[in-house]
N, C-alpha and C positions, 0 to 999 in steps of 0.2 A: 714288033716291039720286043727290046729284050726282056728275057725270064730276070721275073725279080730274083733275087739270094735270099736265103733264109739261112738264119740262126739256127746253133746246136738247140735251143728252146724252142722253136717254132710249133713243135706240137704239144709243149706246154702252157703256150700261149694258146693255142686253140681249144683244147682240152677245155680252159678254165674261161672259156668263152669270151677273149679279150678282144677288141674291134680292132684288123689290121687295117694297115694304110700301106702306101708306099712309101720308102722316105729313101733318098739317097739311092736307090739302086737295090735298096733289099725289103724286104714285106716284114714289119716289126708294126710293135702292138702301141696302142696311138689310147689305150685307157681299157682300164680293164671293169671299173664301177663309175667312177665322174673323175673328171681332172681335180675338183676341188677337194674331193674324199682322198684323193691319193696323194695329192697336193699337200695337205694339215697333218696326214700321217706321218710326211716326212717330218714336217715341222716341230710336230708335238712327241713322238717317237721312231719308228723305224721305216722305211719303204727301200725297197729293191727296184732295180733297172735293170734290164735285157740291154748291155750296151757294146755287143759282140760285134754289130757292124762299125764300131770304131779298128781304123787301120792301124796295126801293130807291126812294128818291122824291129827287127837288131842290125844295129849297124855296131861292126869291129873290126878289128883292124888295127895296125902301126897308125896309119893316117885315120881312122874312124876322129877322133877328136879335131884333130885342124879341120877336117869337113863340115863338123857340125856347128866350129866356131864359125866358118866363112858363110854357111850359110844358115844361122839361126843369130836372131838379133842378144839373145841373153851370154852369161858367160859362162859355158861348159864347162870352162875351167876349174870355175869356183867350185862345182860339184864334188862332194866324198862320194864314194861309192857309197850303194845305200842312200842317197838320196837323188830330190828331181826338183824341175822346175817348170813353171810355166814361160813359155818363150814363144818369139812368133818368126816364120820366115819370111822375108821382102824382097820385094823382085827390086830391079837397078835402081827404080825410078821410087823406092824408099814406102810403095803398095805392099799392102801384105796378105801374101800368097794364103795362108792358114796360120792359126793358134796351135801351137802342139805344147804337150809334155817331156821331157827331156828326161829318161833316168838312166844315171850311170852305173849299168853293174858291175867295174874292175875301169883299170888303165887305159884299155882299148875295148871295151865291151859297151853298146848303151843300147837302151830300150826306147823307142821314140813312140808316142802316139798318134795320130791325125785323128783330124775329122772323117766322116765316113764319106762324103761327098768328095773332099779334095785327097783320099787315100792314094789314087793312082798317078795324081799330077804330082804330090808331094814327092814320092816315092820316086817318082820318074826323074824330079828334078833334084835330087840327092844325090840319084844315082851318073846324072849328064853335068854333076862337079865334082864326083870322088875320081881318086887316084888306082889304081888297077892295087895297089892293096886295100881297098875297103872292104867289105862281104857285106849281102844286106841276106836277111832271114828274115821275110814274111812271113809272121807265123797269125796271119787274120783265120785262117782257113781252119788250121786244126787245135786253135784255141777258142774259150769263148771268155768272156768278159762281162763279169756282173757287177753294177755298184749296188753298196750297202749304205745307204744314207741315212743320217740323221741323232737327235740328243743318245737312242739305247741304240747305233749301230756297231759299237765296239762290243758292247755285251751281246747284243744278238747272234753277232760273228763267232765270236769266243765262245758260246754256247754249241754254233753250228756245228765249228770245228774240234771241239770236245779240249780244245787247247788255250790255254792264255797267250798262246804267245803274239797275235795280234797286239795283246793292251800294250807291248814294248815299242812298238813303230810309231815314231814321231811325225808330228803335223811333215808334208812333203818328204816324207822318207818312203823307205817300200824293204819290204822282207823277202827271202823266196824258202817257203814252208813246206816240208814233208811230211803229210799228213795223210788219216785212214780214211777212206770216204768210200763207202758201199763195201767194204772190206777189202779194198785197194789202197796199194799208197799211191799218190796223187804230189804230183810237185805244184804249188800256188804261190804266186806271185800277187802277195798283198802288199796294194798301195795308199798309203792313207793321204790321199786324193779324192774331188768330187766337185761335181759340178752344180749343188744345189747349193750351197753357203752354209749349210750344215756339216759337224763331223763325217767322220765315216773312210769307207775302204772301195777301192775298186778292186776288183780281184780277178786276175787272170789266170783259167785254168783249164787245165786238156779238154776239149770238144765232150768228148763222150762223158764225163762225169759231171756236167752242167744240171742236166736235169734233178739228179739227187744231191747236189749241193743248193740248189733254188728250193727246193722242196723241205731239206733240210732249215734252209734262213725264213719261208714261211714258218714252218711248226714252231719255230722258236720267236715270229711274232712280226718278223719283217711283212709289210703290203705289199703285193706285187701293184707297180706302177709302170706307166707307160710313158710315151714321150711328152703327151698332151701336159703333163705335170711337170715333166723332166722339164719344160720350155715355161713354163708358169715360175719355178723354182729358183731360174738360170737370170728368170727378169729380175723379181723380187730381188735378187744376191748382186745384179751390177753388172753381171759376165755379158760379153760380147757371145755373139752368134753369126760365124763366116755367111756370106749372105742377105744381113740383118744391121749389123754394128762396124762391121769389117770384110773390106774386101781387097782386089790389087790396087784396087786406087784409092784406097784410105792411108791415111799415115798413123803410125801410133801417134806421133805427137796433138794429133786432134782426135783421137780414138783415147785418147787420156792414160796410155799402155805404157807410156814410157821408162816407170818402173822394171818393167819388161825386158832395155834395152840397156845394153853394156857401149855405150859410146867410149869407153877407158879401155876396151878389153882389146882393141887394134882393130885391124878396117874388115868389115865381113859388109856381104852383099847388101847391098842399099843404104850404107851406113852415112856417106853423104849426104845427098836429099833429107834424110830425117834430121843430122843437127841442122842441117840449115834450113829447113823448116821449124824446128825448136828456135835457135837462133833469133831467127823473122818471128815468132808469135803466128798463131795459124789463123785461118779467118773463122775458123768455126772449130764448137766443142762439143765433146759427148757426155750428156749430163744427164743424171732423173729426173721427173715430172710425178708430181702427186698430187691427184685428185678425190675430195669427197663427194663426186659422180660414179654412179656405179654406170661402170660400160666399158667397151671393149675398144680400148685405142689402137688401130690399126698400122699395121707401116706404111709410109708415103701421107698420110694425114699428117694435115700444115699447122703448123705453129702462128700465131700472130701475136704482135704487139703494139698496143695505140694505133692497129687498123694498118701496119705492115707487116709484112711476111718476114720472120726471122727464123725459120728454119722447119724442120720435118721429123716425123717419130721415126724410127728404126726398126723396135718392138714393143709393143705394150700385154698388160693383161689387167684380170679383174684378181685381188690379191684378198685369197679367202680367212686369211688370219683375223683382219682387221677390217675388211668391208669396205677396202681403199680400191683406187686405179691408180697403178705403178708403168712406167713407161721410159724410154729411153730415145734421146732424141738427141740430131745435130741441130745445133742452136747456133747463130751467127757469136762470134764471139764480144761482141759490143752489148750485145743481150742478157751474156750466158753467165747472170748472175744468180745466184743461190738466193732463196728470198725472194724473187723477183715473182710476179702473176700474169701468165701468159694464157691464151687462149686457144685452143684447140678445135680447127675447125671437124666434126662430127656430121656431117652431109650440110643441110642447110643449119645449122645450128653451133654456136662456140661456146663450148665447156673452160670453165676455168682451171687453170692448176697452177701447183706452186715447182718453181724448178728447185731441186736439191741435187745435194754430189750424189754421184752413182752409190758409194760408201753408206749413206743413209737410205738408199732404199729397202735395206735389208733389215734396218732400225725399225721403219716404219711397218712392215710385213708382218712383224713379231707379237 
C-alpha cells in the first residue's frame, strides 16, 4: 500500500489530538471535537481547514490562456487579473473530469486549483493539451493551504495578519500579500473563496510557516475543523462533491452547473454534447431534499414517488443549525419539482422530504 502524504500541519493536527483518516491519498484530520461543533462554528463565527492536499499548479505562458479556454468549460477570458472563477473541466463526451478554480495572476500567468483526489489526472490532462510554450509549476509540495471560513473570518484573518489588507479583496477576487509572520516575511496568497457557503479566505502560504500562521488564526478565535464539517458545510451550501454530485459521466446541464459554462466564449473540449444536451432537456436534475426526520441520508439511497422510483441521493447530512436533514439528489426530471413530497427509502422504511433548489438549502441550514 502506498505511504499516505501529510500536510505542512500534520503534526499540528496530532498534537491537538484530531482523529485522522485517509482521504485522497494523504492522512488529514476528519474532526477535531464533533462535526456538529465544528460545523455551527463555522456558521455562527469562524472555523479554519487544513486544505493543503488540494492540487495547486501555475500555468503560464504566450499559450497558458487558449489552453485553459480549450480546456475548462467557463471563460478565462473574462477574468482581470486579481480575480477567479469557478469552472469545470469535461472530457469529449461533455462528462466532467473535476470542478476547479481558475485565478488569473497577469496576461499569461494563472493559478488553477483541483481537487486532491483528481490532482494528478487534472494536471496530466493540461499538460497532454498545452503547446511546448505553456510551463506548469506545481507548487502542492512546498505550499500549504488554509481556509478561513465564516460571518468573523475577515476579521479573524486581519487580526492574524496584524494587517487590513485582507478586508480590500472582493468576493472571487485574491491578493498576493507580504507580510511578517514569526519574524519573517512571508509572500500569501489570499483568496476570498470557500467552500462552505460562508464568507471567508483560502490562503496559500510557504510550507514552513503553516504552523504559526494556523496557531496564529486560533488565538485570534478561528476553530480548528476538519473534513467531517468541511463535507456537512459543502451539503448545506448546494456545492457538488467529484465522486458524489459529479463525475465523467455527468453533464453540467443536469449537474444544474451550467452557469459554469461559457457556450459564447468558442468551442473548448466537450462543448458539444453539453448544448445538445441543454438543447434536448436532460432526463434527470440535481436538486435539495429537506426533511424534518433527523437521520443520515446516505448516497445511492432511492428516491420514490406514488410507489415509483424517480431517482437517488448523491450526498446528504444531518444539518445542525436547524435540526433539519439536508441532501442532494438526481431526481428524474418529470419529478424534479420544487414543492413536490418524495420519499426516501431508509433500509426497510420511507422518510418523507420536500424537494427544493440546491440554492435554498443554504436558507434552510441557517
Amino acid at each position: 500500500m502506498e505511504e499516505l502524504r501529510r500536510t505542512p500541519l500534520d503534526a499540528v493536527h496530532r498534537q491537538t489530538g484530531a482523529r485522522m483518516v485517509p482521504f485522497a491519498g494523504w492522512d488529514m484530520p476528519v474532526m477535531y471535537s464533533s462535526i456538529l461543533e465544528e460545523a455551527r462554528s463555522v456558521r455562527q463565527g469562524c472555523g479554519m481547514f487544513d486544505i493543503s492536499h488540494m492540487g495547486r499548479v501555475y500555468v503560464e505562458g504566450p499559450d497558458a490562456l487558449d489552453l485553459l479556454q480549450r480546456t475548462t468549460t467557463n471563460d478565462v477570458n473574462a477574468l482581470l487579473p486579481g480575480t477567479a472563477q469557478y469552472s469545470l473541466i469535461a472530457n469529449p463526451d461533455g462528462g466532467i473530469i473535476d470542478d476547479i478554480i481558475v485565478y488569473r495572476v497577469d496576461a499569461q500567468k494563472f493559478l488553477v486549483v483541483v481537487n486532491a483526489s483528481n490532482s494528478d489526472k487534472d494536471i496530466s490532462w493540461f499538460r497532454s493539451h498545452a503547446t511546448a510554450s505553456v510551463e506548469f509549476n506545481v507548487v502542492t509540495q512546498e505550499t500549504a493551504m488554509i481556509a478561513v471560513q465564516g460571518p468573523r473570518a475577515l476579521e479573524v484573518a486581519s487580526k492574524a495578519f496584524r494587517s487590513d489588507a485582507v478586508l480590500n479583496i472582493g468576493r472571487f477576487e485574491f491578493a498576493t500579500l507580504e507580510l511578517e509572520i514569526a519574524g519573517c516575511n512571508a509572500t500569501i496568497t489570499a483568496c476570498r473563496t470557500g467552500y462552505t457557503g460562508e464568507d471567508g479566505l483560502e490562503l496559500i502560504i510557504p510550507a514552513s510557516m503553516a504552523p504559526t500562521l494556523w496557531a496564529r488564526l486560533h488565538d485570534e478565535g478561528a476553530a480548528p475543523c476538519g473534513l467531517g464539517a468541511r463535507d456537512t458545510l459543502r451539503i448545506e451550501a448546494g456545492y457538488p462533491l467529484y465522486g458524489h454530485e459529479i463525475d465523467d459521466n455527468t453533464s453540467p446541464v443536469e449537474a444544474l452547473l451550467m452557469w459554469a459554462v461559457s457556450l459564447t466564449k468558442g468551442n473548448f473540449i466537450g462543448r458539444e454534447p453539453i448544448a445538445k444536451l441543454k438543447s434536448q432537456k436532460p432526463a434527470r436534475k440535481l436538486l435539495g431534499l429537506k426533511s424534518d426526520q433527523r437521520m443520515q441520508p446516505r448516497q445511492g439511497y432511492t428516491l420514490f414517488s406514488n410507489g415509483e422510483r424517480i431517482g437517488a441521493i448523491t450526498s446528504g447530512t444531518f444539518s445542525p443549525a436547524h435540526n433539519i436533514t439536508l441532501a442532494m439528489a438526481y431526481i428524474e426530471s418529470s419529478a424534479a419539482t420544487p414543492g413536490n413530497i418524495v420519499q426516501i427509502q431508509v433500509r426497510d422504511k420511507f422518510v418523507d422530504a420536500e424537494i427544493i433548489p440546491k440554492k435554498a438549502m443554504l436558507q434552510s441550514a441557517r
